[in-house]
Structure formats: structure tokens, C-alpha cells
N, C-alpha and C positions, 0 to 999 in steps of 0.2 A: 411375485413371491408366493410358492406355497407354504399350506399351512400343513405338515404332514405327523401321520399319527402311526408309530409301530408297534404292536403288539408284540409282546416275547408268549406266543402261540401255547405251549404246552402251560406254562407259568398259568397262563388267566382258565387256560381248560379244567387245569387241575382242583381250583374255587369251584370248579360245578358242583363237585361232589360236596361241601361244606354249607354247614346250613348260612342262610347269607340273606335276613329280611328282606336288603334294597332289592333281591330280586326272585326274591320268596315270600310272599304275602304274608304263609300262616307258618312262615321260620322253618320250616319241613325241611330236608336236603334233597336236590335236584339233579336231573341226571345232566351228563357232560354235555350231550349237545344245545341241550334249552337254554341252561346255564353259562354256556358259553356265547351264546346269540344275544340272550338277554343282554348280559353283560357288555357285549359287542353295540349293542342297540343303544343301550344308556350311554356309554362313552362318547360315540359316535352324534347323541342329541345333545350333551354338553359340551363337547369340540367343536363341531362343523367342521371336521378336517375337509382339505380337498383332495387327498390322498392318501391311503389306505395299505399299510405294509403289513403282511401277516407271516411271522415268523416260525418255521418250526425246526428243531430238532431231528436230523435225517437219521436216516438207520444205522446203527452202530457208532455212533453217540461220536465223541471226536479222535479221529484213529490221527490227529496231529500229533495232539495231547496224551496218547496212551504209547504212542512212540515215545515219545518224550518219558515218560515214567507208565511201563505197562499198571502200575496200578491205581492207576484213575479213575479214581469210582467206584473201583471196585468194593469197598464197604460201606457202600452206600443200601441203608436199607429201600425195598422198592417201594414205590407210593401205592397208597391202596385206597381204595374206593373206600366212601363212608359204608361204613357195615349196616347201617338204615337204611339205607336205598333199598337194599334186599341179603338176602342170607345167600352167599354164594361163596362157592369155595375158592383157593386161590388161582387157579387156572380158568375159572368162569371170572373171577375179574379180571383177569387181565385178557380175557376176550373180548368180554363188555368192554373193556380201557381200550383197545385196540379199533375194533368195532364202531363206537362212535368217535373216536378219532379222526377215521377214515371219513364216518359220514357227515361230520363239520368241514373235512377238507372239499366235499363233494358238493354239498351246500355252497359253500362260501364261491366254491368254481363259477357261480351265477350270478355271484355280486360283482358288482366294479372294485373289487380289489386285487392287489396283489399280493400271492403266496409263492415265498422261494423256501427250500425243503432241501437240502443236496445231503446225499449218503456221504457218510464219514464225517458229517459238519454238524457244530450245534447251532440254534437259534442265537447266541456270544456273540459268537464272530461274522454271525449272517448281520445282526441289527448292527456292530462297530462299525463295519464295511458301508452299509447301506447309508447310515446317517452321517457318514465322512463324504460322503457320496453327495449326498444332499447338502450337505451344513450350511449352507447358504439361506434355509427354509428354514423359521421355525417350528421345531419338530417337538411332540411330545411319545415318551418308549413307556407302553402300559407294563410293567414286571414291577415283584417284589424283589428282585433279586441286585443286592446290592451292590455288584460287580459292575454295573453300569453308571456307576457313580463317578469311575475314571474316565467318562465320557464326557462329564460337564465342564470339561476343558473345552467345549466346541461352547460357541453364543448362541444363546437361542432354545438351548436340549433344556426339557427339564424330563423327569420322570414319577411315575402315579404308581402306587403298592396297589392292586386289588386287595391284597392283604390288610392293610393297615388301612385304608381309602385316606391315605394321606400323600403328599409330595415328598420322595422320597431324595434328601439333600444331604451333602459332605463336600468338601477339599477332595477335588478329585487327583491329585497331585500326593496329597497326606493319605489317602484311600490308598492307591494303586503302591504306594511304598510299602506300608502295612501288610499289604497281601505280601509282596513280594518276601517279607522278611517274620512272618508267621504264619504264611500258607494258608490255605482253608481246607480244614477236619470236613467240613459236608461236601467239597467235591475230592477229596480222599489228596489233598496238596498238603503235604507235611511245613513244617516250619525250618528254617535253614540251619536249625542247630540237627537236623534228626535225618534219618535215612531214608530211602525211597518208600520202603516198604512198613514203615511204622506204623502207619494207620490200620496196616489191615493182619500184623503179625501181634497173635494173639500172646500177650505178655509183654509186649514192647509199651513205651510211653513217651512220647514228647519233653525232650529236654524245654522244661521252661524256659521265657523270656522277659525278663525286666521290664517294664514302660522307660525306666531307665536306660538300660541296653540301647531299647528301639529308640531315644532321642540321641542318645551319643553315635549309634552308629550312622545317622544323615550325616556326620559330617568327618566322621573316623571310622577307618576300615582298618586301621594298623594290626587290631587285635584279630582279625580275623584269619580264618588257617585255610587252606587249599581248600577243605573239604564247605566248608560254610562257605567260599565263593562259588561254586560247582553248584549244590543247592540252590544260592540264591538264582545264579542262572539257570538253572532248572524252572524256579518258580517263576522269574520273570514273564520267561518264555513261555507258561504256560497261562498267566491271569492276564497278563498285560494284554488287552482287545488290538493295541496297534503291532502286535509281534506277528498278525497273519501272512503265511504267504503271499507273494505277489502273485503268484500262477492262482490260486485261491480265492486272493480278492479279484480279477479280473474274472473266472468265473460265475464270482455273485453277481458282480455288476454286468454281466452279459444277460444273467437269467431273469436282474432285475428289469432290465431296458427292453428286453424283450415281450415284457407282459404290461407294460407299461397302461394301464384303461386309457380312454378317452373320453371318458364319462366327469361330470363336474361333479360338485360338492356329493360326496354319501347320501348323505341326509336326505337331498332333494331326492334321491333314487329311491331310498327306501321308501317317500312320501307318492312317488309316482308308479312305484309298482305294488303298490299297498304292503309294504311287508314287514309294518307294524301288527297287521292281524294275522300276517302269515306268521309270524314270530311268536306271539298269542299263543299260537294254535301248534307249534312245533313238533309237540308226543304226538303228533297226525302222524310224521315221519320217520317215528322212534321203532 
């Protein structure tokens, strides 16, 4: 039985830019790739995983999910670089954002880990797939992102916030319903009272929903009208981790088994090819 560790990739990259003692001595903010190593470094000396999943987010985000409602994300403001790192305008950050992106994936190419990446897919449905995959191992999935929380239906999963540096815990049964039946405002998923396009039609607003509502409808749907079924499947389809295709998940799992290291415990690696002081030393590469 392994002991296996998944990074939600852009989630823990995004921390680089935010000032963060445990891996900033004098509290400064740090550029994406140190910050990401770093942070990759320390998790990896308190786990001792013996495998290493590194997830990312492929180009044009999930074209499932934007079939499904083209407006997915669409009002999602873009992440922006700590503006102390340096004075740059917005098209020089998202160079810089792109730019060391690339040179963590190029980096990381050298370690004994595994990085699956596929256009059209986010990091979501790459880490549900992979750890159903596994679930026989106990796994830990490094993200602050609470959607992963409908995963602790598997034994074994727990999950860590780089955010919070806490363990992040819920019903993942009372989780996954929730979404489905108020949607989520940050990835532009309306709630099953409202219309596709509400989040991002300026002047429109979210019919609210009861805490009341949401317990009586687990067990009564009678009051519910064509159009709030439709929604709900809408939303189902879009949060629920185990709604991926099959053609989809056998993709992962082809790209995951293929990169598979054979290299043992991390840790031992980085101890034997010294790259504790390479890591140290990282703005060598910047």
C-alpha cells in the first residue's frame, strides 16, 4: 500500500505570490516558482509520500463544463500577482504568471513525480479520477478548494488548505448536495432558483434560498417546477467530480499510468540528489 500525495497544481502555485512566513523568513512575498518548491519541499518532508501526483489545469479551462452552461467563469475576476513582488502592468503579469508556470512544469519534469495537464480539463476532474483510481492507498490532495470535500466518501482521502494550513473537513454527501442546490458564485454556477446567465448579467440577482428550503427539499421535490429540475441537473452535472466522462476518465488514467516513476519515497530523492540546497538556491533559475 502506497502512501500517495496530490497537489491541486495551480491552487498551491497561486500561495507563491502571498506573503507566507512558513516559507518566507522575513514575511516578503515570493515569486511562483520558489514558492512553489518551497512549499512542495515542506509538504513532501512532513508526508514522506511514496508518490507524487501533480495536477494542473489544461488550456481553456473545462470546455465539459462550459458546454454545459457557456458561462462558466466567465465573471470570474483574474488572479493577479501580489503587486510587491514588482510594479507591473497587467499584461506583464500574466506573462510573469504564465512564464513561471511553465518553468515549475519544466522543473518538476526532473523530479520523480507525476504531472497530468490535458487541454480542455481542469485539475477537478484530473485529481477525482486519479484518487478513485487509487483509493485503495491512503491519499492526501494538497488544495484549499472546497469542492474536494465530496471526495471523502472514499477511506483513507483526507485534504490540507495551503490556505488555512489546516485540514480541510465536511459531509461529503451534505457538501456535494449543497453545491448542487445553490451552485457556486466563484466558479460562475448559479443556484437552481436562477438562470444560466445570472452571475454574469449585469442587473440580474440570485433568487435566494432558505436553509429551510435546502432541508426540506432532501426529502421533497413536489414543490419543485420543470425549470428548477433542469437547473438542478445542470448543476449536478457540473460540481459533482463523479459525473466525468468515461472517454475522459480513461484518458487520465492512460496518461496517469504512463508516467508512472520508479523511483521510491520523494524525500529519499531530494536527499540524494541534494535538492534541498538546489531549492535554497532556486532565483539561480528565475
Amino acid at each position: 500500500m502506497k502512501r500517495i500525495l496530490i497537489i491541486d497544481a495551480l491552487n498551491m502555485f497561486y500561495r507563491g505570490y502571498i506573503v507566507d512566513p512558513s516559507i518566507s523568513t522575513h514575511g516578503e512575498p515570493i515569486g511562483g516558482v520558489k514558492g512553489f518548491l518551497k512549499s512542495m519541499q515542506k509538504i513532501v518532508r512532513e508526508t514522506t509520500p511514496d508518490e507524487v501526483i501533480i495536477c494542473w489545469d489544461g488550456e481553456g479551462g473545462s470546455l465539459r463544463r462550459k458546454g454545459i452552461n457557456k458561462n462558466y467563469k466567465q465573471g470570474r475576476k483574474p488572479i493577479r500577482l501580489n503587486r510587491n513582488v514588482r510594479n507591473l502592468t497587467e499584461d506583464e503579469e500574466m506573462q510573469n504568471k504564465v512564464w513561471q508556470h511553465i518553468k515549475i512544469i519544466e522543473y518538476l519534469n526532473e523530479l520523480p513525480v507525476i504531472q497530468i495537464c490535458m487541454p480542455g480539463m481542469e485539475a477537478d476532474d484530473i485529481i477525482a479520477v486519479v484518487n478513485e483510481y487509487r483509493a485503495t492507498n491512503p491519499t492526501l490532495i494538497i488544495s484549499s478548494d472546497k469542492d474536494f470535500i465530496q471526495l471523502q466518501k472514499f477511506q483513507g482521502l483526507e485534504q490540507w488548505s495551503p490556505l488555512t494550513k489546516d485540514f480541510v473537513r465536511g459531509n461529503p454527501e451534505e457538501s456535494l448536495w449543497e453545491k448542487c442546490i445553490k451552485g457556486d458564485v466563484g466558479d460562475g454556477v448559479p443556484n437552481i432558483l436562477s438562470s444560466d446567465d445570472t452571475l454574469i448579467t449585469e442587473g440580474k440577482r440570485q433568487r435566494p434560498i432558505s436553509k429551510k428550503k435546502l432541508e426540506l427539499w432532501k426529502t421533497d421535490r413536489s414543490t419543485w417546477t420543470d425549470e428548477m429540475h433542469r437547473n438542478f441537473n445542470r448543476n449536478e452535472t457540473m460540481v459533482d467530480l463523479s459525473k466525468t466522462p468515461e472517454s475522459i476518465r480513461i484518458n487520465i488514467i492512460n496518461q496517469y499510468k504512463e508516467q508512472t516513476p520508479q523511483h521510491g519515497r520523494l524525500m529519499e530523492y531530494f536527499v540524494e540528489k541534494r535538492l534541498k540546497n538546489l531549492m535554497e538556491h532556486i532565483e539561480e533559475f528565475e
